[in-house]
C-alpha atoms as one frame of an Amber mdcrd trajectory, in Angstrom:
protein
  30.811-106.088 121.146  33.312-103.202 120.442  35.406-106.671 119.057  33.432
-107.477 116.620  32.501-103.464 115.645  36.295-103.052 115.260  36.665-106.025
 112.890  33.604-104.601 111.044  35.236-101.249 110.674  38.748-103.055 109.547
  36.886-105.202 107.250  35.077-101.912 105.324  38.477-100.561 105.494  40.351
-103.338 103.862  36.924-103.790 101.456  36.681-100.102 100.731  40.638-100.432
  99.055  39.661-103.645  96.915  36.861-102.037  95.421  38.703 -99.177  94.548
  40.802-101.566  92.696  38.103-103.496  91.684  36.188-100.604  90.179  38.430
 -99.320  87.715  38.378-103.426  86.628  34.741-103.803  86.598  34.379-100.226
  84.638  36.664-101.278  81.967  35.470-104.862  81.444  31.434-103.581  81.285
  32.212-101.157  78.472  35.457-102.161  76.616  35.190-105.841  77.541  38.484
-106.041  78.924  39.885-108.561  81.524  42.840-106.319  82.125  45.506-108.064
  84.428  47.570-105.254  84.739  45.164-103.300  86.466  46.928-104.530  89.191
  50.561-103.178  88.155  49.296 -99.894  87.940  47.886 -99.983  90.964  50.852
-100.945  92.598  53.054 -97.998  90.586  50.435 -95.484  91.806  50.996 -96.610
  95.371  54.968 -96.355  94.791  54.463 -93.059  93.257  52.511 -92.208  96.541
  55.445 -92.510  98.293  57.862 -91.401  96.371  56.487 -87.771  95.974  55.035
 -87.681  99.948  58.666 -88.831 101.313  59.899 -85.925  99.743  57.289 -83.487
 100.137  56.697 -84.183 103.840  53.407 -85.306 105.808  51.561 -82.086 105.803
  47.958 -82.367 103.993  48.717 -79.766 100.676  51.797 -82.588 100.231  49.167
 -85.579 100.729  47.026 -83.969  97.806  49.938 -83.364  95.497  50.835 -86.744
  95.872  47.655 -88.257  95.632  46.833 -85.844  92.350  50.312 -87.020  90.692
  49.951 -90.946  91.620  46.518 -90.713  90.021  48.527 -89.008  86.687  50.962
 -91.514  86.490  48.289 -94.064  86.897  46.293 -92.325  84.441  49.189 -91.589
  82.287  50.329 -95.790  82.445  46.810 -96.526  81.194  46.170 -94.360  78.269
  49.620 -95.968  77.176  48.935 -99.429  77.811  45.425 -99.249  75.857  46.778
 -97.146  72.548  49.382 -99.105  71.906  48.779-102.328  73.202  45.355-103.624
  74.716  43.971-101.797  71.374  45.142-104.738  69.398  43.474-107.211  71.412
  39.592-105.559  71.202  38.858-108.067  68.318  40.178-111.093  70.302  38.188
-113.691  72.680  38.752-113.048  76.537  41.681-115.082  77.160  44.077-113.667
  74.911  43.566-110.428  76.657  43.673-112.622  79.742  47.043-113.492  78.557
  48.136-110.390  77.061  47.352-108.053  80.033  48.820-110.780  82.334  52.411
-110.370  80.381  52.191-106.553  80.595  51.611-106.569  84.347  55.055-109.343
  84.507  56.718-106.076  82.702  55.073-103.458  84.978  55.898-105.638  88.426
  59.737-105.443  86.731  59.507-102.004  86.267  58.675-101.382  89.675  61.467
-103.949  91.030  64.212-101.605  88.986  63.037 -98.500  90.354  62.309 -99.336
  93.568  63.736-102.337  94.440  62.928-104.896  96.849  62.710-103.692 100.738
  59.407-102.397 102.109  58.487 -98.912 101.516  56.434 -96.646 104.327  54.399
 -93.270 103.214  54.020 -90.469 105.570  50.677 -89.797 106.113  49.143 -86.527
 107.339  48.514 -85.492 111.036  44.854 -85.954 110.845  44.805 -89.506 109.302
  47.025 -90.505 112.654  45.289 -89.663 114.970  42.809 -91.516 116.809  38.476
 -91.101 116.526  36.247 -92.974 119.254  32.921 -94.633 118.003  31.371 -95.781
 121.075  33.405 -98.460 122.567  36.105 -98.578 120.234  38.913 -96.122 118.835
  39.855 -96.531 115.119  42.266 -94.533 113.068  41.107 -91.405 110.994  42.846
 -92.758 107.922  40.272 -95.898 108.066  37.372 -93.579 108.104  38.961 -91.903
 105.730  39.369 -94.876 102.931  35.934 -96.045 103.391  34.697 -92.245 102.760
  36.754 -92.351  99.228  35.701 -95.519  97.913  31.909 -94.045  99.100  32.492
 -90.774  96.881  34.136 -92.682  94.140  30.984 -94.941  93.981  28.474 -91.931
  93.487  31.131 -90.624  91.692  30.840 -93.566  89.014  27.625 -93.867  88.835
  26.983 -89.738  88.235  29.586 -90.190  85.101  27.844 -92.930  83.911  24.129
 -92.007  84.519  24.783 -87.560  84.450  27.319 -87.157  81.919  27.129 -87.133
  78.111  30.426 -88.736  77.871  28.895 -91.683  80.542  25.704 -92.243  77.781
  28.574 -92.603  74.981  30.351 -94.799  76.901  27.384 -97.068  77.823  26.633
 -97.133  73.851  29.681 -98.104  72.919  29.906-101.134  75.290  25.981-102.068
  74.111  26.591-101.810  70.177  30.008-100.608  68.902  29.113-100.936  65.217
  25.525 -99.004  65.986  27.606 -96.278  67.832  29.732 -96.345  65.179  27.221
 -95.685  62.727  26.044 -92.735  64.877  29.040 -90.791  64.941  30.936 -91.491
  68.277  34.492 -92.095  68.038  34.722 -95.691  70.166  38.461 -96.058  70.164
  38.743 -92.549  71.513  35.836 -93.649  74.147  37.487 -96.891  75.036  40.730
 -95.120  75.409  38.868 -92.914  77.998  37.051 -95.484  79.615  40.542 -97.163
  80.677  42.149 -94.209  81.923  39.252 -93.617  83.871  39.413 -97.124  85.250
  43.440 -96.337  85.540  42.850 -93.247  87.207  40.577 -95.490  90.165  43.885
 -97.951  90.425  45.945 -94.935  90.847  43.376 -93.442  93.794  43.672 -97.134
  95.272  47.011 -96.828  95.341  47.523 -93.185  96.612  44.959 -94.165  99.679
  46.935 -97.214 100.177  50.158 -96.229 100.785  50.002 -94.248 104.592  47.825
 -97.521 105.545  50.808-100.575 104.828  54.020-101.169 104.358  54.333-101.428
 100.171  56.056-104.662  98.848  56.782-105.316  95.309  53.921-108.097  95.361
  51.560-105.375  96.155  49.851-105.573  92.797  49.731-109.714  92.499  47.954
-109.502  96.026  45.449-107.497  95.013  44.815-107.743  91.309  43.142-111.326
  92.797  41.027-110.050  95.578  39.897-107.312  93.042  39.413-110.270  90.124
  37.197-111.956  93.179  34.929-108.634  93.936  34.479-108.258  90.422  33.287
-111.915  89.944  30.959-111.919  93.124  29.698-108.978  92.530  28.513-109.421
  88.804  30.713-108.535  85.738  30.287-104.695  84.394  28.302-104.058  87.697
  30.323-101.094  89.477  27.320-101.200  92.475  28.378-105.245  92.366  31.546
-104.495  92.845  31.422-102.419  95.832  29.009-104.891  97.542  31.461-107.886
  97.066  34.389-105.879  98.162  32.438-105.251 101.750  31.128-108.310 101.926
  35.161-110.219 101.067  36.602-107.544 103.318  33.880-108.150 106.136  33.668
-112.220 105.799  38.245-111.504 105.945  38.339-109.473 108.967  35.605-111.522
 111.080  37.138-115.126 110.315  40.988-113.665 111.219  38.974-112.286 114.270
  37.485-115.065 115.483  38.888-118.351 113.927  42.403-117.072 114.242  44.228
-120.419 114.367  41.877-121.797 111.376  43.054-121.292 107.805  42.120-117.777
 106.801  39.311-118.758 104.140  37.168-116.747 104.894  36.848-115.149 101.452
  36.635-117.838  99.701  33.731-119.386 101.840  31.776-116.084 101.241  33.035
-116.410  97.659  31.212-120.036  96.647  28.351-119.303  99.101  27.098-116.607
  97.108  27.664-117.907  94.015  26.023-120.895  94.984  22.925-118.906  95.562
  23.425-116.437  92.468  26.314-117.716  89.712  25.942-115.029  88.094  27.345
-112.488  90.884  25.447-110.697  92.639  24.105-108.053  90.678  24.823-109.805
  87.029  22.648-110.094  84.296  20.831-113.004  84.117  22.453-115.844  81.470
């Protein structure tokens, strides 16, 4: 029993991260319709950041947040960049020339972070309180677990309050139904899209920041990832943020349990859950109907 609870808790921990990453995806493909590949490059720089700023502020908690707030900026900073002056130009293109283009900028981002950081493993302080140890029943798990399946929980109600509460939510949601109609109505959709992705930037960033006290961080951070986050998105219904979040427990989950238990078989794991439930629903989860 406390086995299997402790792979459930590592598997909403590892899940919790990927739909962090995943959201900020899912977010920007519903409304701006953009398969954005280097998503996963900024995720990684936010992470790097993370550590950067918290090596040299220390391990106390006001650090934490001050690190967390400026790998978030960067992130956020990286993104309004990348759209103005260069996933703009794809908006009238099909899919996979975004595909394509997004792919190349997240080649230039993984070089980027190469130069400045270079190759060898990086380790982020992380406060006192995320080390230490909390029992739940028969099993002791870390504080920082709890702690990254709390964010991705208040990053989920927080997306769906800005999308559901907020007038700038309601523009964004008519801009991703009719742009032309919008348009017509007076919103300004390029300066909509442009906050839609640093929104979704801003998520990558958060990923990122919450990532870095929990692993080691390798330049292939972003590559790893991008693809588990590509997978959530997928499984859990394109544009669907709710979707997202479901996949991402249910990859993470389906992960943990199969390294668990079938340790010397191939880890599939996600990829059984993966054509299972698409077997059952192709559409993803919680996608629209074709």
């Amino acid at each position: 029993m406390a086995e299997f609870l402790l792979a459930c808790i590592n598997g909403l921990t590892s899940g919790s991260i990927v739909f962090l990453v995943a959201a900020g995806l899912t977010l920007v493909f519903g409304i701006g319709g953009v398969l954005n590949f280097a998503h996963g490059g900024v995720f990684a720089i936010g992470a790097y950041t993370m550590y950067t700023v918290s090596s040299q502020l220390g391990a106390s908690w006001w650090a934490f947040a001050v690190s967390a707030l400026v790998a978030i900026a960067v992130a956020a900073a990286l993104g309004a960049i990348a759209e103005v002056l260069f996933v703009r130009k794809f908006y009238p293109l099909r899919h996979e020339y975004m595909l394509l283009g997004t792919y190349a900028l997240l080649l230039i981002l993984d070089g980027a972070l190469q130069l400045i950081w270079g190759l060898d493993p990086k380790s982020s302080p992380a406060p006192r309180g995320l080390r230490d140890s909390v029992d739940l029943g028969p099993v002791s798990v870390t504080s920082l677990s709890l702690f990254i399946i709390a964010v991705a929980l208040l990053a989920l109600g927080g997306l769906y309050y800005w999308l559901q509460r907020t007038s700038f939510g309601h523009l964004a949601k008519a801009a991703a139904h009719d742009r032309d109609a919008a348009m017509t109505l007076g919103v300004n959709v390029p300066f909509v899209l442009t906050g839609v992705f640093i929104v979704g930037s801003m998520l990558a960033g958060l990923a990122g920041a919450v990532l870095a006290p929990a692993q080691a961080l390798q330049p292939e951070l972003g590559n790893l990832f991008i693809i588990q986050a590509f997978v959530a998105v997928v499984l859990g219904g394109l544009g669907s943020v709710a979707g997202a979040w479901i996949a991402a427990v249910i990859l993470g989950l389906a992960d943990s349990l199969w390294f668990t238990y079938l340790p010397d078989v191939p880890q599939v794991g996600v990829f059984v859950a993966l054509i299972a439930i698409l077997v059952l629903k192709p559409t993803g989860l919680m996608g629209a109907k074709a």
